[in-house]
Structure formats: structure tokens, C-alpha cells
C-alpha positions as CSV (number, residue, x, y, z in Angstrom):
1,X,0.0,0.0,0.0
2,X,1.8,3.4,-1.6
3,X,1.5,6.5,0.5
4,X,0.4,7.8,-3.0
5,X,-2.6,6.0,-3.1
6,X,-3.8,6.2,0.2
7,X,-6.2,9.3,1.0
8,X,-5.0,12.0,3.9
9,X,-6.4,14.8,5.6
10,X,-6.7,18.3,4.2
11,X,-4.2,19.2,6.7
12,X,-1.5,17.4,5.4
13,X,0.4,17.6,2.4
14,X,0.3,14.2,1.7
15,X,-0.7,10.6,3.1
16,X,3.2,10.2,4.1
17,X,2.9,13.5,6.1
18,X,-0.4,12.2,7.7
19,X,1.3,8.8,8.5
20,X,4.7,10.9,10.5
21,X,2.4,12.9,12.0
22,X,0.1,9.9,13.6
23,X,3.1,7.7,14.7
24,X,4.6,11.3,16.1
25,X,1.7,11.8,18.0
26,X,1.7,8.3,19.5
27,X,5.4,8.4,20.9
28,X,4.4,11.9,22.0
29,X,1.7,9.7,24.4
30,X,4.0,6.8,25.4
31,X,6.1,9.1,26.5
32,X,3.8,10.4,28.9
33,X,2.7,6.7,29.6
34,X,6.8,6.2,30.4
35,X,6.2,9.1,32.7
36,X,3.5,6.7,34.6
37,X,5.4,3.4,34.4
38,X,8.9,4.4,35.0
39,X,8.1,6.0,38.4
40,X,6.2,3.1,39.5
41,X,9.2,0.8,39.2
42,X,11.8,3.0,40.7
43,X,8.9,2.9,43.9
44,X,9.4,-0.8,43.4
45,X,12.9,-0.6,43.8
46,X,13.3,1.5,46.3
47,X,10.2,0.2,48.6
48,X,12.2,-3.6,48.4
49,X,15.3,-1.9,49.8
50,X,13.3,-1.2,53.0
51,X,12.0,-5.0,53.3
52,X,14.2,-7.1,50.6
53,X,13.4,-10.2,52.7
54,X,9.4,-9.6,53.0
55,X,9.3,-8.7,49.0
56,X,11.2,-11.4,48.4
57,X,8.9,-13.9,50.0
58,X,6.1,-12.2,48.5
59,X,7.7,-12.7,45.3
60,X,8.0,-16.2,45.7
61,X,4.3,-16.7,46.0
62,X,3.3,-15.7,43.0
63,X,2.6,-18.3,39.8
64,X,6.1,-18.1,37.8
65,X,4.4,-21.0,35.2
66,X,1.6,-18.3,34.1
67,X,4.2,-15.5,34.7
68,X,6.8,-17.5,31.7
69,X,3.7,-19.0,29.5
70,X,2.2,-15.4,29.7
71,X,5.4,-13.6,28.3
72,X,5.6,-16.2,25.4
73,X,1.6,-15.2,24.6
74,X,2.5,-11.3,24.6
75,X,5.8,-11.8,22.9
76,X,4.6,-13.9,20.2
77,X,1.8,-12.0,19.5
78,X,3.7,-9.0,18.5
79,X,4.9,-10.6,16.3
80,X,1.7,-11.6,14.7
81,X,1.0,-7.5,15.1
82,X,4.1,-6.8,13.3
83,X,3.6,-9.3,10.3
84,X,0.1,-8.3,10.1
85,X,1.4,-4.7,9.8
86,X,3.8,-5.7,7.4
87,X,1.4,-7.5,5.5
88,X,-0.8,-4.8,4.9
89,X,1.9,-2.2,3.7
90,X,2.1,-5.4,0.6
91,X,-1.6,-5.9,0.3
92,X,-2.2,-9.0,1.2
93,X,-5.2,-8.3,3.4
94,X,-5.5,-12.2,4.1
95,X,-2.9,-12.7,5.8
96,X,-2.9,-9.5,7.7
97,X,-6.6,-10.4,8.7
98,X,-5.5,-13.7,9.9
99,X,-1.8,-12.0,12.0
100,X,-4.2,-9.7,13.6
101,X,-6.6,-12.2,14.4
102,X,-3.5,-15.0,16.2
103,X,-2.5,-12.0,17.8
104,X,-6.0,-10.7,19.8
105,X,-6.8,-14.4,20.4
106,X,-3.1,-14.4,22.3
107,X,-3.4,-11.3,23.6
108,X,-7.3,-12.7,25.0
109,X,-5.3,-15.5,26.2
110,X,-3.2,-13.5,28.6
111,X,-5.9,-12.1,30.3
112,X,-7.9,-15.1,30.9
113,X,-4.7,-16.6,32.8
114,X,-3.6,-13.4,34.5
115,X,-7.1,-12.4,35.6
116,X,-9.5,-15.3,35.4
117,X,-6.9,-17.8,36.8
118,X,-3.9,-16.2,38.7
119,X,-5.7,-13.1,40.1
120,X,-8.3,-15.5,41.2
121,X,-5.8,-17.9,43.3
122,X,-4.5,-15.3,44.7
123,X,-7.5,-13.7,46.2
124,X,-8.4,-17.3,47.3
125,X,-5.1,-17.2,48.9
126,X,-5.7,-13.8,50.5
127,X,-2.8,-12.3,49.0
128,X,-5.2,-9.1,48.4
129,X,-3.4,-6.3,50.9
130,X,-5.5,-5.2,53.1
131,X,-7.2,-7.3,56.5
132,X,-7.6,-10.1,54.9
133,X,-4.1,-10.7,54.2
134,X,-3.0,-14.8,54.7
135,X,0.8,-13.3,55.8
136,X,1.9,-13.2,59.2
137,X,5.1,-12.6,61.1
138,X,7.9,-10.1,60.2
139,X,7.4,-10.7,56.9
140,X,4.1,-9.5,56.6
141,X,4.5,-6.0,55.8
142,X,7.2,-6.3,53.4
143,X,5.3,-9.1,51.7
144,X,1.9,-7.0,51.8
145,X,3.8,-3.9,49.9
146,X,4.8,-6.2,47.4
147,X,1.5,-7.6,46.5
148,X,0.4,-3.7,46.5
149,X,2.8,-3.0,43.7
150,X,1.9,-6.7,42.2
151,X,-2.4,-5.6,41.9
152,X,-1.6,-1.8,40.8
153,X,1.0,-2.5,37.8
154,X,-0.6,-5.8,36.7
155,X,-4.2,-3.8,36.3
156,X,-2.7,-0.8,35.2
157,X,-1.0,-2.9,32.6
158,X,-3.9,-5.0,31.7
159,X,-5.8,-1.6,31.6
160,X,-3.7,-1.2,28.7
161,X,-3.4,-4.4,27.3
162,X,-8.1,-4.8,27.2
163,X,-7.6,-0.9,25.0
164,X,-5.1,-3.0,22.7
165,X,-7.6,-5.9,22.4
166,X,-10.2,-3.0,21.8
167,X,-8.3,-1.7,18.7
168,X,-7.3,-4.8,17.1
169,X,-10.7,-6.1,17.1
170,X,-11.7,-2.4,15.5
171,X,-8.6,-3.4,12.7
172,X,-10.0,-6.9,12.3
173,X,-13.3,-5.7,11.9
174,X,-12.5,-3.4,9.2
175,X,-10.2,-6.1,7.5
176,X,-13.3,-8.6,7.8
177,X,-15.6,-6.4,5.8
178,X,-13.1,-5.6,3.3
179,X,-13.6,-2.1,4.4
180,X,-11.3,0.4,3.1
181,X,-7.7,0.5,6.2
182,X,-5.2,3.2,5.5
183,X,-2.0,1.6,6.8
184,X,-1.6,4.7,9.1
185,X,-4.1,3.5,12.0
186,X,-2.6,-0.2,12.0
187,X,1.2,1.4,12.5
188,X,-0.1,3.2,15.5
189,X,-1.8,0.7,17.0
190,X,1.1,-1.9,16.2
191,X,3.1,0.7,18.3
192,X,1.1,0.9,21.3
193,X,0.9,-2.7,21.1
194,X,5.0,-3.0,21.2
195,X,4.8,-0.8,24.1
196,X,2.4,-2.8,26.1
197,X,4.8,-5.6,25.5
198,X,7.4,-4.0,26.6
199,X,6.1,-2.8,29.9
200,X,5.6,-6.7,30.8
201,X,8.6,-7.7,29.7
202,X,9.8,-5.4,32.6
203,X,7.2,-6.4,35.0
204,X,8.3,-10.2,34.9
205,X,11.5,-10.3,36.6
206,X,9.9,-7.3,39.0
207,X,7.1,-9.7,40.1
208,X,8.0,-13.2,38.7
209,X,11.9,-14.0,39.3
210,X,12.5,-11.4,42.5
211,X,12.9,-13.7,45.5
212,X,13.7,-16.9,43.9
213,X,17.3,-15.6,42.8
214,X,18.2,-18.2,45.7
């Protein structure tokens, strides 16, 4: 797909100018999303130097089987994001349909494990902070911190990660019906999808492999 045959914007001098200015825009907003994420972990750092032994034992509780198989899922389907992407530049709207599709069934996959199956042992486990909490001893409060950063970042970042699902299923949808799909919108959201990858890819040795270095 030629920038010269795809339709832009009055504002912009051409569909090439259209397309820098979009993928501008959205490293303009990661940026800011940066601003979010990158705080949080240097809280996470600096909150396990108060209690390295109680974060590490909260580390140790948590599923590092879903934590691996769920890093393969995200990983893997960027790749399908990226093929479908690249696809779609060549026009073959086929295969890009069916990259797109892999990669929201993947990314749907992820959620179901983190949310409908680890989320859920946990709070049978009471590993929710708060009254309920199943630690005791010294180790509680360290432990209980931990499992506060654990809920907020894995949320946040499945926050992110149900939008993602959200814009695929808008690109597949399009694709289905053989609707007309500038390659513009599918580079942005190929980007944000990278970027939600990323994130987790830095959230797995925060939450998964912290406390089981021993």
C-alpha cells in the first residue's frame, strides 16, 4: 500500500505527512505513559530496599508458570501485530486479517490466565493487601507492599493491554468487511501494542523471578 494511493487529511500535504504525524503523536503519548510506568518501578525498587526479605517472599508466591507461559503469549503475538502490519503495507489483506486475528486471540489468552486464573488464586489465597491478608510474622509488611505494587502494575497494565484488544478487534473488523484500512491507523496501533509488551517484559523479573534468585 503506496503512501500515493492512500487518501490524507486536508491538513496534510500528503498521506506520508499524515502517517509521521500519527506515529509522532503516539510516541508523544507513550512518552507520557513512560512518565507513569517508570516511576512506579523506581517505587518498586526503592520500597524492596526497606523489606528485601518480606518482598522477596512475596515474590516467591506468585505463579512463575503463568508468569513464563504469559510472556511467550504477549511476545509472540507482537509478532503476529508486526507481520500483520507488514502484510498490509504489501496488500495481502488475508494474511494480515488472519496476524491480527492469532495476535487478539493471544493477547485474550493473557488475560484469561492473569485475571480469570492467577488473580483469582491469589485472592483465594488472601494475598489481596489489606485485613484479609494470609501473611503473618515479620514478613508481613514487606510481603503485603509487594503484593500492593503486584495488583496496581498488573491492572494498570492490563488496563492497557483490554484498549489493545479493543483496537485490534476495530482493525479486524475493518479487514473482515473488506472495508477500506489506510496503513496509518494499523502502525499506531502496532506501536502501542509493542509498548504494552514492553512494559511486561519489565514487569516479569519485577514480580515473577524477585525472591527466587536463591
Amino acid at each position: 500500500m503506496s503512501d500515493a494511493a492512500s487518501p490524507h487529511g486536508f491538513q496534510f500535504a500528503s498521506a506520508a505527512h499524515q502517517r509521521e504525524t500519527a506515529i509522532s503523536g503516539m510516541w508523544v503519548f507513550l512518552a507520557t505513559e513512560a512518565l507513569f510506568f517508570g516511576p512506579l518501578f523506581l517505587a518498586f525498587a526503592f520500597s524492596r530496599q526497606l523489606d528485601m526479605s518480606g518482598f522477596d517472599a512475596g515474590g516467591s508466591r506468585t505463579n512463575l508458570l503463568i508468569g513464563a507461559v504469559n510472556t511467550f503469549l504477549l511476545v509472540t503475538s507482537s509478532l503476529f501485530v508486526s507481520l500483520g502490519a507488514a502484510c498490509l503495507e504489501t496488500d495481502r489483506r488475508r494474511v494480515a486479517l488472519w496476524s491480527f486475528c492469532f495476535a487478539w486471540v493471544l493477547g485474550l489468552s493473557f488475560m484469561a490466565l492473569k485475571f480469570g486464573v492467577e488473580w483469582r488464586d491469589d485472592f483465594r489465597h488472601g494475598l489481596f493487601p489489606g485485613a484479609g491478608f494470609s501473611a503473618q510474622g515479620d514478613l508481613r509488611g514487606g510481603m503485603e507492599l509487594f503484593f500492593t505494587f503486584y495488583f496496581i502494575s498488573t491492572g494498570v497494565h492490563g488496563l492497557h493491554l483490554l484498549i489493545g484488544l479493543l483496537l485490534l478487534a476495530w482493525i479486524i473488523r475493518r479487514l473482515a468487511r473488506h472495508s477500506p484500512m489506510t496503513l496509518t491507523p494499523v502502525l499506531v496501533v502496532a506501536l502501542y501494542w509493542s509498548f504494552v509488551d514492553l512494559v511486561w517484559i519489565i514487569l516479569f523479573p519485577l514480580i515473577y523471578l524477585v525472591g527466587r534468585g536463591g
